[in-house]
N, C-alpha and C positions, 0 to 999 in steps of 0.2 A: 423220872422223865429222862429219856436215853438223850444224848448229845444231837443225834439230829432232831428230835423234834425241838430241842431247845433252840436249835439254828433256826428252823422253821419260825420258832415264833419272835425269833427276833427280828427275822427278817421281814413276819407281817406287821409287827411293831414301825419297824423303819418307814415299808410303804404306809402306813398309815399317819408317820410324824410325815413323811412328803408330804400328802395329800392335803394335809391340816396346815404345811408348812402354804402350798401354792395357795390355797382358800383363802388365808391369812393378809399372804399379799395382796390379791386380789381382791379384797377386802380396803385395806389400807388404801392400795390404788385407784380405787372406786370413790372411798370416802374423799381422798384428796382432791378429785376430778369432780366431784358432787359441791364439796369445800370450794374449789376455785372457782365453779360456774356460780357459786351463790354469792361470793363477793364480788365475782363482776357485773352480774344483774345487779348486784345491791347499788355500786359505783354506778350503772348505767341510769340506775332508778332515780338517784340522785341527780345525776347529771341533767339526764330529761328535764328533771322536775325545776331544774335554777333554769333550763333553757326555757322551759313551757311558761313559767310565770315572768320571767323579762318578756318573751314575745306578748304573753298577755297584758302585759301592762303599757307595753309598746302601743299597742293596738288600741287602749285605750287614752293613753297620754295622745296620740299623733290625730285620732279623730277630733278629738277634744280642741285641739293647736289647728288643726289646719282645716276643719269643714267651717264654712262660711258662718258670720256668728252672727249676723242679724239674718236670718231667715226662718221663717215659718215653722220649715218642715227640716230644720236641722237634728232636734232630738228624736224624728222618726227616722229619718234616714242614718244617725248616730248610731241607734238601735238594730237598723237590721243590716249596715253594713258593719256593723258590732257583730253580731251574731254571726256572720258567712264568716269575718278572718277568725275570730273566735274559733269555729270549728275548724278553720285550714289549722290554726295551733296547734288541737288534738293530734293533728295527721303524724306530729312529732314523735308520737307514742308507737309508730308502728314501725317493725324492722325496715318493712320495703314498702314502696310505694310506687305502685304504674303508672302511665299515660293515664291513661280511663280515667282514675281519679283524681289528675290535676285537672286535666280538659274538664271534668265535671263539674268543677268548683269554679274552674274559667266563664266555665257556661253561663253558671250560674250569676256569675257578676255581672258578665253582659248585659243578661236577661232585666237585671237588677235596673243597670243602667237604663237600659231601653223602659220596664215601667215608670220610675220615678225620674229617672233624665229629662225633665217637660219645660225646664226654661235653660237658656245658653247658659246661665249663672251654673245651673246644675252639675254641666259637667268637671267642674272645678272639682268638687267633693267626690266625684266618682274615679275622677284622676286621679288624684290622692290614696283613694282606698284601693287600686289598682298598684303603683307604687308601695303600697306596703303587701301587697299579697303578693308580688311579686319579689320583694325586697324576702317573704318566708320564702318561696320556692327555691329562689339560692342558699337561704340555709339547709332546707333540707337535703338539697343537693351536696354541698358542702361537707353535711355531716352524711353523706352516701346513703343517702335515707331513699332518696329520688332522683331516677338519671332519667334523661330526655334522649330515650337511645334514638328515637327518630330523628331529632335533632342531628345528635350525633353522626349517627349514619348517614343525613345527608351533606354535612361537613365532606365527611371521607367520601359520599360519591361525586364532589366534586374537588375532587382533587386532581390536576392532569396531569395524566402518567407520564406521558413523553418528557413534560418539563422535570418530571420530580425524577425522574430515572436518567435525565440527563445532565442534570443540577445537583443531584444529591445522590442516587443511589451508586451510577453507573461511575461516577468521579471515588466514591471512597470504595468500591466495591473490590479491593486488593489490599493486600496486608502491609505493603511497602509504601502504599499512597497513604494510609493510616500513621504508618511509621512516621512519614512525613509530617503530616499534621501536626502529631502530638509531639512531633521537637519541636514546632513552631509555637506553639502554644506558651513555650519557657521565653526562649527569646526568640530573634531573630538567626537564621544560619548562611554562611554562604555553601556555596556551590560542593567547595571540597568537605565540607561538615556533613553536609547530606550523605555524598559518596560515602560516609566514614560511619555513619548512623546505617545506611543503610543495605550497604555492601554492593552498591550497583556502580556500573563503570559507565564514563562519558553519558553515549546514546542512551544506555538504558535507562541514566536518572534523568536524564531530559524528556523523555520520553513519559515518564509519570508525573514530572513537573508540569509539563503542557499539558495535561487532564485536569491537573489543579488547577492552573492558572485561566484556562477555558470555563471550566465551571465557576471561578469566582470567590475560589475558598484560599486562595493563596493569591500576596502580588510580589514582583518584585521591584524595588526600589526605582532602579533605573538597567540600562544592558549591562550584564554582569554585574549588576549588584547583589545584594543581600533578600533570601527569601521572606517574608513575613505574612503569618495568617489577617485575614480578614475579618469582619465582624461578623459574615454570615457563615465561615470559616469555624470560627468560636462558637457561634452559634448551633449549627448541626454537627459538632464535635461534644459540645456540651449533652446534646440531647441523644445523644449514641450514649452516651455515658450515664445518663437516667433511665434508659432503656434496658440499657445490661444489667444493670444494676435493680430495677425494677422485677425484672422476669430471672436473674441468679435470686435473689432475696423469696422470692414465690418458689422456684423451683427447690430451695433448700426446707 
């Protein structure tokens, strides 16, 4: 065999320990990613499973305690308002859950109530099973299982711009008014500490001062006294601060 073909096959050698070498890892990498998804389903499965039997056992300890006890038609109504939270429990089991399928289950109570609701005593016991189906919908909410983005959304559309953009956005909306803040947040500063924190002269720190002190996130003591943040101050300082924090942690 002459020296080049012997190059030749060493070099098909080589590409071929590559190729074996990336499969390999890809391999490994794969099992690992297979490996980790299965012990967190396994975690998730368990988890469900202690949350699905406390709510089930809820549901049956709280009918048990709180529907009326001398009446008729308690261990029917026991039974089938047993039954509807019983199946909101299952809902547990599922990654996500929409509108549609709480409103449905909503529905369905109502409905519940309006057949068998037939004496004033009655709606005591429909009260009840209301507060507990209600009492699940915040867990599932809780554990992000169920978001009420209507809800939601109408939160946020009624929020007034003007106020919140003159109270909150258009007040810290500068990097020096922020400055401000967050020395406030340690202690209290005066006048020349500010200047000193934040490199502005006379008018100009007065001038971001009275944006503070207009919106209510700073006061000061008395004339020429000492600066100090507010509680609504601390308050949308804190929440800047979950924010950033919220959306750097997502974007890494």
């Amino acid at each position: 065999m002459s020296r080049k073909e012997l190059m030749r096959e060493i070099q098909e050698i080589k590409t071929m320990l590559t190729a074996i070498n990336i499969s390999l890892k890809h391999f490994i990498n794969q099992s690992a990613e297979i490996s980790n998804q299965a012990l967190l389903s396994h975690i998730r499965n368990d988890y469900v499973n202690a949350i699905e039997n406390y709510l089930s056992s809820d549901v049956k300890e709280k009918l048990e305690l709180k529907l009326t006890p001398k009446c008729e038609k308690r261990e029917a109504c026991k039974n089938i308002l047993g039954d509807l939270l019983q199946k909101n429990v299952k809902l547990i089991r599922q990654e996500k859950i929409n509108d549609k399928v709480i409103e449905k289950m909503r529905s369905e109570l109502h409905n519940l109530r309006r057949e068998h609701a037939l004496k004033d005593e009655c709606h005591h016991c429909f009260d009840e099973a209301e507060l507990l189906f209600e009492k699940q919908i915040q867990l599932l909410k809780s554990l992000n299982i169920y978001s009420d983005v209507e809800h939601e959304f109408q939160e946020i559309f009624k929020i007034p711009e003007e106020t919140v953009n003159n109270e909150i956005l258009e007040p810290l909306a500068n990097v020096k008014r922020l400055q401000i803040l967050k020395s406030l947040l340690i202690k209290e500063r005066t006048f020349s500490e500010l200047m000193q924190i934040t490199g502005l002269q006379g008018g100009n720190l007065l001038f971001h001062l009275q944006k503070l002190l207009s919106a209510g996130v700073i006061i000061q003591r008395h004339e020429r006294g000492d600066y100090m943040i507010t509680e609504k101050g601390y308050k949308i300082l804190k929440s800047i601060a979950e924010l950033y924090l919220d959306i750097a942690n997502k974007a890494s």
